[in-house]
Each structure stands twice: as C-alpha cells, then as structure tokens.
N, C-alpha and C positions, 0 to 999 in steps of 0.2 A: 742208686743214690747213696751217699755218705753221710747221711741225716743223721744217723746212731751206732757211727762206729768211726777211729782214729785211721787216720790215712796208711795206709803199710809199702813198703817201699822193699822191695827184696828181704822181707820176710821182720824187716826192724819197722818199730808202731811208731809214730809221730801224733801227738796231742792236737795240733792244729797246723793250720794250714790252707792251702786254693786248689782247687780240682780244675782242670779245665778239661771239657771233654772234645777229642778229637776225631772226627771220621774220616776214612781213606774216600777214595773213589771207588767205583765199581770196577771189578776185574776189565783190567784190556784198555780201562781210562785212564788218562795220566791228571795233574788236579793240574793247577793254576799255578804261578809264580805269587800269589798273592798269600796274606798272611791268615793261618785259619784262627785266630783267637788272637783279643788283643785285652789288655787291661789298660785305664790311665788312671794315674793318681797324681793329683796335687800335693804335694811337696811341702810348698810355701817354703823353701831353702831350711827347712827345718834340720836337714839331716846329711852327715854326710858317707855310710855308708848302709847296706842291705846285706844283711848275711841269712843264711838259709841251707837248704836242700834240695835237691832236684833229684828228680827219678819217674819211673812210670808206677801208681798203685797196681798190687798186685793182684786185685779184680779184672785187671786185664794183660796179667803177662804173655796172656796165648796170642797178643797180637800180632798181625803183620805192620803192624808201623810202630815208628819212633817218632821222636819231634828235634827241634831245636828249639832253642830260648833264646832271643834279644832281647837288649834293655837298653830304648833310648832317654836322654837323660837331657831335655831342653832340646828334642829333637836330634841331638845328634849320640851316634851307634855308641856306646858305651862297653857293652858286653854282647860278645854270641860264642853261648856256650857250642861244645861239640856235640854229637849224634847222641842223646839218649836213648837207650832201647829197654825193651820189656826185660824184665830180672836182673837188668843191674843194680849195682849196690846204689847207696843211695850218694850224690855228688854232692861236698859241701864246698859252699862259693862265699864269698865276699866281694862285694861290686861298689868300687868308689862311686859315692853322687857326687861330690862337688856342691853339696849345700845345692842341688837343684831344683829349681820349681814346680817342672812338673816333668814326670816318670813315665812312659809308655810301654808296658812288659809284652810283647808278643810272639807268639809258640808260630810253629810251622811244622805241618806234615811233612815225616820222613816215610816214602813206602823201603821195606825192607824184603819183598815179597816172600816172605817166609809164615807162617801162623797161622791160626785159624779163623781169625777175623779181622775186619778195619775199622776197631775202635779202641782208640787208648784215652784212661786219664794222667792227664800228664800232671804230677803231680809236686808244689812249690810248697814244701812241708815245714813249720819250723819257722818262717820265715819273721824276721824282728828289722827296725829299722834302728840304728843308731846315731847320735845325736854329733 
C-alpha cells in the first residue's frame, strides 16, 4: 500500500499521483485481450490538455510484466503510450483533450517473461489537468 509514502519511479520521488495495481496470469497462461484497469472521469470540457508521468513504482521493479496506457477522450483512442517496463526512467507526456467531456484512462498487461513476480504498480505520477 502507498498510504504513507510518495510514488518513486526509477529511483526519482513524486508527491502525488494514481497507483493502479496490475497482475499477470499464472505461469503457462496467456490473459485476455481485454483491459486490466480502467479509470473514467468527467471532464465537463473543462480542459484541454493532461500532462504527467508514467513509469512502474519501484516497489515492484523485480516484475515480469509491463503495462500500456490508453486515453480515450469522448470515446475515441487519443493516446497509447509505448511498453512501460519495470526501472524505467520516468516518461513525461502531454495528451491533447480537446476541451472533452468525459476521459477513460485504461492500463493493459504487458508479460515480459522475465522477473520475479506478476504484479506491477503502474504508476500516473504528477499528474495535473490544464485549462
């Protein structure tokens, strides 16, 4: 849990930010084409871009998986980031909204079969909306 302490991302601290925790399948299983985490936010055209961070915290760099990030924006695909993996540095993005309504951020398990476990927090650190 991350209840008392700043998300860390390849070894640099962020103040705040969204965890999302991810788990692989079992050895020998493959997952689903389906999305493992999803966020939605209402908007109200308030805003028209999201700038931030992405990376995996580094409570779980020994994993075997990575994720992806999509961001649809009024339903349609806006942003997908590349493969995140465990100890990379930390990725900073900027993702036009278009003043849109409502936001749908959703992660997807990467196996990478390498690590010692299958659970990462994929972590959206930093993250601020502007106007």
């Amino acid at each position: 849990q991350l209840k008392s302490r700043n998300i860390v991302i390849a070894s640099r601290e962020f103040n705040r930010g969204l965890i999302l925790e991810l788990q692989g399948s079992p050895a020998g299983q493959e997952k689903s084409d389906l999305i493992d985490g999803e966020a939605v936010i209402d908007l109200r055209g308030k805003y028209s871009k999201l700038a931030g961070y992405l990376g995996i915290d580094d409570e779980t760099r020994n994993s075997r998986g990575a994720y992806k990030l999509l961001v649809f924006c009024d339903g349609i695909l806006t942003y997908e980031s590349h493969v995140i993996k465990p100890a990379d540095y930390p990725y900073y993005l900027e993702i036009d909204l278009g003043n849109a309504k409502r936001m749908s951020i959703q992660v997807k398990w990467i196996n990478q079969y390498t690590g010692d476990y299958d659970r990462i927090w994929a972590a959206l650190a930093n993250w601020r909306f502007l106007p």
